[in-house]
C-alpha positions as CSV (number, residue, x, y, z in Angstrom):
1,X,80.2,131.1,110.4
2,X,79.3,133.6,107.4
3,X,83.1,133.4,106.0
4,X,82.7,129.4,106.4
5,X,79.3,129.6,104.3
6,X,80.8,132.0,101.4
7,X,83.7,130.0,101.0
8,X,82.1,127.2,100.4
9,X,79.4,128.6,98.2
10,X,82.7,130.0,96.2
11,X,84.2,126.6,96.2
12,X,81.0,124.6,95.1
13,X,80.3,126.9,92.1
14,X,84.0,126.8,90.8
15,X,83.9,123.2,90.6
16,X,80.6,123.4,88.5
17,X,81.9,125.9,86.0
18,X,82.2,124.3,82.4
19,X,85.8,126.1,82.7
20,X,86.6,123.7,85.5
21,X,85.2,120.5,83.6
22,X,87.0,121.2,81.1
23,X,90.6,121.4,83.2
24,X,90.2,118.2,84.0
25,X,90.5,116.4,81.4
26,X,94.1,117.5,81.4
27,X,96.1,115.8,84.3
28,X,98.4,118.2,85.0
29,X,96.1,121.3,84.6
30,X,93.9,119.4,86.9
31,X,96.2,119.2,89.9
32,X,97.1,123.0,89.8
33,X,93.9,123.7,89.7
34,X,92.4,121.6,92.5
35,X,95.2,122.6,94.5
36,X,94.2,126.6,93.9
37,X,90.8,125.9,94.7
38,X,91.6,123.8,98.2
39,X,93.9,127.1,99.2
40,X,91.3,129.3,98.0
41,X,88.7,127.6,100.8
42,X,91.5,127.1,103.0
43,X,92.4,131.2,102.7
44,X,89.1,132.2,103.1
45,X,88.4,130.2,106.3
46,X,91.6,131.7,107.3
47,X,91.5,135.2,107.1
48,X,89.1,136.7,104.2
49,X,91.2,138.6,100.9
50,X,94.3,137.9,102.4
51,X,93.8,134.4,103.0
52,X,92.3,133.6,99.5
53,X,95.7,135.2,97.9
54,X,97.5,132.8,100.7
55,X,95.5,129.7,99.3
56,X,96.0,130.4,96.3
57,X,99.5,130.7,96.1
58,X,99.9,127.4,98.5
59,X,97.3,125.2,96.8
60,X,99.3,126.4,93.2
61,X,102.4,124.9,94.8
62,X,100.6,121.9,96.2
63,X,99.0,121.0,92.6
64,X,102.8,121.4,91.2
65,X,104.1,118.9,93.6
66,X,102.0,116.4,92.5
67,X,101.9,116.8,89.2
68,X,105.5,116.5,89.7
69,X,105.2,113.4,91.6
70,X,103.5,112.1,88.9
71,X,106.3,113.1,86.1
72,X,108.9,111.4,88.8
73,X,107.0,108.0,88.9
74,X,107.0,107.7,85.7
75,X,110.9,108.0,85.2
76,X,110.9,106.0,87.7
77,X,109.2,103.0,85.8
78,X,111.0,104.1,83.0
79,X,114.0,103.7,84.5
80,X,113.0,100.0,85.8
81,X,111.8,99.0,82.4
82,X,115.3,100.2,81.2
83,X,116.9,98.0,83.7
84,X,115.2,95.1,83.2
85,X,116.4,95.3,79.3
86,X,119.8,95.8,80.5
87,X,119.9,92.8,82.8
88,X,118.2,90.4,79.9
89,X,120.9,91.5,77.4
90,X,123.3,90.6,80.1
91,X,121.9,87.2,80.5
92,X,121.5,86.9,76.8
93,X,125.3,88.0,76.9
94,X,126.9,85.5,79.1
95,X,124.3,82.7,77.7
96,X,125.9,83.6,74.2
97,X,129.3,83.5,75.3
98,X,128.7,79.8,77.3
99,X,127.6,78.7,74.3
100,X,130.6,79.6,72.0
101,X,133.0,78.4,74.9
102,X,131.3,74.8,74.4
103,X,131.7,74.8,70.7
104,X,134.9,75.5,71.0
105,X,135.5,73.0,73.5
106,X,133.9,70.4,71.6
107,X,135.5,71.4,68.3
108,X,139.2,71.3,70.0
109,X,138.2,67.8,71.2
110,X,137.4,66.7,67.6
111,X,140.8,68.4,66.0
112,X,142.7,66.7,68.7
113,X,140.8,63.3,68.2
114,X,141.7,63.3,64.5
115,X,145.3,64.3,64.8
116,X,146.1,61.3,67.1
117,X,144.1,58.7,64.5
118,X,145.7,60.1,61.4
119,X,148.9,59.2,59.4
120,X,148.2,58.5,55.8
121,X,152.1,56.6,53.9
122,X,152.5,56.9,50.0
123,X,155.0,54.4,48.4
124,X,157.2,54.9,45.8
125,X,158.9,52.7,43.7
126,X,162.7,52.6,43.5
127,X,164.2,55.6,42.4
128,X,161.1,57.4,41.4
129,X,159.3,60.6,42.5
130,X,155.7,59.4,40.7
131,X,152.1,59.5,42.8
132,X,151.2,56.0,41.6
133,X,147.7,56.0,40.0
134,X,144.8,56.1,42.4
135,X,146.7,58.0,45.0
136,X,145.0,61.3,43.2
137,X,141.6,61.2,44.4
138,X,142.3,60.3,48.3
139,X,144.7,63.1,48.6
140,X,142.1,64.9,47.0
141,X,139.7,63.8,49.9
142,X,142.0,64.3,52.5
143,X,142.2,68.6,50.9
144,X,138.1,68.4,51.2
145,X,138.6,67.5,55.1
146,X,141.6,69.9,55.8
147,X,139.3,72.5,54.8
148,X,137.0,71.9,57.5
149,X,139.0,71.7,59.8
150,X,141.3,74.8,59.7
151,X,143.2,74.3,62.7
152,X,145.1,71.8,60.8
153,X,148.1,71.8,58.7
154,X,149.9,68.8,57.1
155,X,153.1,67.6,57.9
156,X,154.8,66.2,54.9
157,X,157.6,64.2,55.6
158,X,159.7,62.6,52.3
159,X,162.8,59.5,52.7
160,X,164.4,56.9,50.5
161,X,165.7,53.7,51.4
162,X,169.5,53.2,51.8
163,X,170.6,52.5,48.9
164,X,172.8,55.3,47.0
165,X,174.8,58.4,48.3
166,X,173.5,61.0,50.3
167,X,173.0,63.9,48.0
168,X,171.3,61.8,45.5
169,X,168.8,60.2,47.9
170,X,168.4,64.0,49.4
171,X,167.4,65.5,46.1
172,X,165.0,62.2,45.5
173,X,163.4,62.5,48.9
174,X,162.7,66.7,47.8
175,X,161.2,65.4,44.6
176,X,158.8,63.3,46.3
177,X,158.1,65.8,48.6
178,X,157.5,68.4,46.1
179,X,155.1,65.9,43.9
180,X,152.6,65.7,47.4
181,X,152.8,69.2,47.7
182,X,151.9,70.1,44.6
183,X,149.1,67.8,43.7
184,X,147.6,68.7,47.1
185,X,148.2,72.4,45.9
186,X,146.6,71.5,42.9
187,X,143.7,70.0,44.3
188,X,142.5,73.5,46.5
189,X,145.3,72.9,49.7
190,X,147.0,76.3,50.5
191,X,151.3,76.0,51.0
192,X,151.0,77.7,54.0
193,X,148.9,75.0,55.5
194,X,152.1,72.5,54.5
195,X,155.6,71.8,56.5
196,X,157.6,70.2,54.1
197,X,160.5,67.8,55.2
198,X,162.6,65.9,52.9
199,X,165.5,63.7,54.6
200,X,167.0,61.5,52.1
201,X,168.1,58.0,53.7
202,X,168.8,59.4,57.0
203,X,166.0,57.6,58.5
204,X,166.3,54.1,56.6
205,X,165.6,51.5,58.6
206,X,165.8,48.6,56.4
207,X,169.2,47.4,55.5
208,X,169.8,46.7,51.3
209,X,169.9,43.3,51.4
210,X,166.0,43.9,52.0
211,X,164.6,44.2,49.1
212,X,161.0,43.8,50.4
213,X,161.8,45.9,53.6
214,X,163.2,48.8,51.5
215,X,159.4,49.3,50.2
216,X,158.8,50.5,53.5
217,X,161.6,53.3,53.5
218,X,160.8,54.9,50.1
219,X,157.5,56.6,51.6
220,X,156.1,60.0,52.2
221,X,154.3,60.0,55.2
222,X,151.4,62.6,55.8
223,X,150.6,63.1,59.3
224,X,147.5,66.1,61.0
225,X,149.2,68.8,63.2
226,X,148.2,71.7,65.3
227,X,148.1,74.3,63.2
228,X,148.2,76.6,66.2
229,X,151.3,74.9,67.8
230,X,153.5,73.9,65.1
């Protein structure tokens, strides 16, 4: 009974120290601490000097423990927070890459719309490799919509009608050719955006006698293709 009294005597004017007050304003001070004073009333219940040493050195560790707890609960939340960052970048991520999946869907739908409505003739008059006036500026419109669509290149196809021998109407089908080419060159239309074809009067379709039908022969046709396919 007089060990149980001077221990807690011991214990009651350790916790009123200024010392001890002052501990405890520091968290992990403050566990040790407490801990050593709960084994030194603990030891001294227990067994007198020996005891106290005892609790002392068993309270120490129990303080440690927790303030260890402590440090592990808050990696653990750190931890959590991390991996709730992770999992919104993720979902941020895949929303992203939806999103661009759609555009492209929609843009491929477009490219492949326009291809199918386009084909855009210029005549020629007999034995001539002139753009007639006017033909300029809508070439020049059709290089302002090439470039926004880059998936695009322009198929250039160049014939005559059947009138004269083959070399000649092959070398006047090239110099129609090459006038398109060029003026759409001129007007901002890379080459390698181009496939040139020039096939004299191989694909006439009008016989001579047909002088209104042979209009229809001496053409260069302009027609959209995939640029990725062709």
């Amino acid at each position: 009974m007089k060990k149980t009294l001077v221990a807690m005597a011991i214990f009651s004017l350790l916790f009123q120290s200024p010392l001890v007050a002052q501990a405890r304003d520091q968290k992990a001070e403050k566990g040790v601490f407490t801990g050593s004073m709960i084994g030194v009333v603990v030891g001294t219940l227990l067994g007198g000097a020996p005891g106290v040493v005892l609790g002392l050195t068993g309270g120490a560790m129990a303080g440690e423990l927790a303030v260890r707890k402590d440090q592990v609960d808050a990696m653990d939340s750190a931890l959590s927070a991390v991996r709730v960052m992770q999992q919104r970048e993720q979902l941020a991520a895949a929303e992203h890459q939806a999103l661009y999946q759609r555009q492209r869907a929609l843009q491929s739908a477009r490219v492949e719309a326009l291809q199918q409505g386009y084909t855009f003739c210029l005549g020629f008059r007999s034995d001539s490799a002139e753009i007639e006036a006017g033909i300029g500026n809508q070439l020049k419109a059709l290089v302002v919509m090439l470039q926004a669509f880059p998936e695009l290149k322009l198929q250039i196809r160049a014939g005559t009608d059947a009138r004269g021998s083959d070399d000649y109407n092959k070398t006047l089908s090239k110099r129609r050719a090459d006038a398109v080419a060029n003026l759409l060159m001129d007007s901002g239309l890379s080459e390698d955006r181009m496939e040139v074809h020039y096939v004299g009067k191989a694909e006439a379709r009008y016989p001579i006698q047909d002088l209104e039908g042979l209009a229809y022969d001496r053409m260069v046709q302009l027609t959209l293709v995939n640029g990725e396919e062709s």
